[in-house]
C-alpha positions in Angstrom: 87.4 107.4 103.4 88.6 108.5 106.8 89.8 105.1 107.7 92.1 105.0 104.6 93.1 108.8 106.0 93.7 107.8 109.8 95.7 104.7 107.9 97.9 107.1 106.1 98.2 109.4 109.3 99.2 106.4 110.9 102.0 104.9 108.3 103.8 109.0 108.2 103.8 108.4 111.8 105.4 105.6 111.5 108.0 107.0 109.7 107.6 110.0 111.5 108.8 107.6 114.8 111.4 106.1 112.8 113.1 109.9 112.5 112.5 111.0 115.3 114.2 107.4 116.9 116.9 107.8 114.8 117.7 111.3 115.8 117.1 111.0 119.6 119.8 108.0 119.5 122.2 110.0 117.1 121.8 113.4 119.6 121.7 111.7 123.3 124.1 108.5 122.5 126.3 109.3 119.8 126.7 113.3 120.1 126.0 113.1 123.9 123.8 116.1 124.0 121.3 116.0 127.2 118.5 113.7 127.0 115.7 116.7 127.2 117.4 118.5 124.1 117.3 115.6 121.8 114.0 114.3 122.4 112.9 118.3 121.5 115.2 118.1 118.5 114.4 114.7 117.5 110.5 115.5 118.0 110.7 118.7 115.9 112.0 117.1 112.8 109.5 114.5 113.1 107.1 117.0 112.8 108.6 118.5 109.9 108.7 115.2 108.1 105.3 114.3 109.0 104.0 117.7 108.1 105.4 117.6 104.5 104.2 114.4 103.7 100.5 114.6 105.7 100.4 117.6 103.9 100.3 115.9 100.1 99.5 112.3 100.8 97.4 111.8 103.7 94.9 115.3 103.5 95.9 115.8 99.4 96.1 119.8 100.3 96.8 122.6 98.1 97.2 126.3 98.5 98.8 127.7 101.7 101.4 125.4 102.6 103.1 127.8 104.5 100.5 128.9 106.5 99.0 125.1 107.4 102.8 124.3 108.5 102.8 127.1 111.4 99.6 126.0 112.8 100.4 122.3 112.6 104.1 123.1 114.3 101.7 125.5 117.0 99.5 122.7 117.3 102.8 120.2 118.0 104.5 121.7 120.3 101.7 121.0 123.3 102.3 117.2 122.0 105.9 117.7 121.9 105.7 118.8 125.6 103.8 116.0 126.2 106.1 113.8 124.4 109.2 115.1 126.7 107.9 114.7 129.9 106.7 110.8 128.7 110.1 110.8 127.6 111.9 112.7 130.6 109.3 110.7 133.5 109.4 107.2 131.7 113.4 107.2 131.2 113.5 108.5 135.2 111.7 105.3 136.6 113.9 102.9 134.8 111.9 102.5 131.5 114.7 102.2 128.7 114.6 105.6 126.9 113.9 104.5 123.7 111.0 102.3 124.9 110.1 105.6 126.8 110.5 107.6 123.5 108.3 105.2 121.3 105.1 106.3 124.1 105.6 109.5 123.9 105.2 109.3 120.3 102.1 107.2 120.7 100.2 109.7 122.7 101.6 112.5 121.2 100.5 111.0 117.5 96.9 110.4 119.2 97.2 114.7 120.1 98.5 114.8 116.4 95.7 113.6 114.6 92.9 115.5 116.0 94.5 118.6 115.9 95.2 118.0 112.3 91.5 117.1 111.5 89.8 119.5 113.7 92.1 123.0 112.7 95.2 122.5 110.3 93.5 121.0 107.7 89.9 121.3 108.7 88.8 122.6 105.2 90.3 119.7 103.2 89.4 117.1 105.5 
């Protein structure tokens, strides 16, 4: 049971990554706002997507929707920190940014997970 639930964590990350990939090249290449900005931007809708579908599919919640998306957005923003300065340090020594962009997203899905196990949804998992 909580492989099939880190498996479905894992696949709305996936897509999470795809949104947030998709948004960081749309901001920084396309709209040319600063690479720090759009990685935040592009990290925070991620979350948003993530959130609304961990919420149903993955942990099956009900009740308190509202409540469970502030703590799991609290709970993002240290991996969203951490996913910027991957980001911001990777892109600075060379690393293509959207090469950079996919680790931050690892590690910061890693941060994620537990924090979504151990406090936002700790009485439904």
């Amino acid at each position: 049971m909580r492989f099939a639930r880190l498996f479905k964590f894992g696949l709305v990350g996936g897509s999470g990554a795809i949104v947030n990939t998709g948004i960081l090249y749309l901001l920084a290449r396309v709209l040319a706002v600063p690479l720090v900005v759009s990685s935040a931007a592009a990290v925070e809708c991620a979350v948003i997507s993530n959130f609304l579908l961990n919420n149903r599919w993955t942990f099956g919640a009900r009740g308190q929707p509202l409540r469970r998306f502030f703590k799991f957005n609290a709970m993002s923003l240290g991996a969203l920190s951490v996913n910027v300065l991957i980001v911001w340090l990777l892109s600075r020594s060379g690393v293509y940014f959207l090469a950079a962009n996919l680790a931050g997203i690892a590690i910061a899905m890693a941060v994620n997970y537990a924090g979504s196990v151990a406090w936002v949804w700790r009485r439904v998992a």
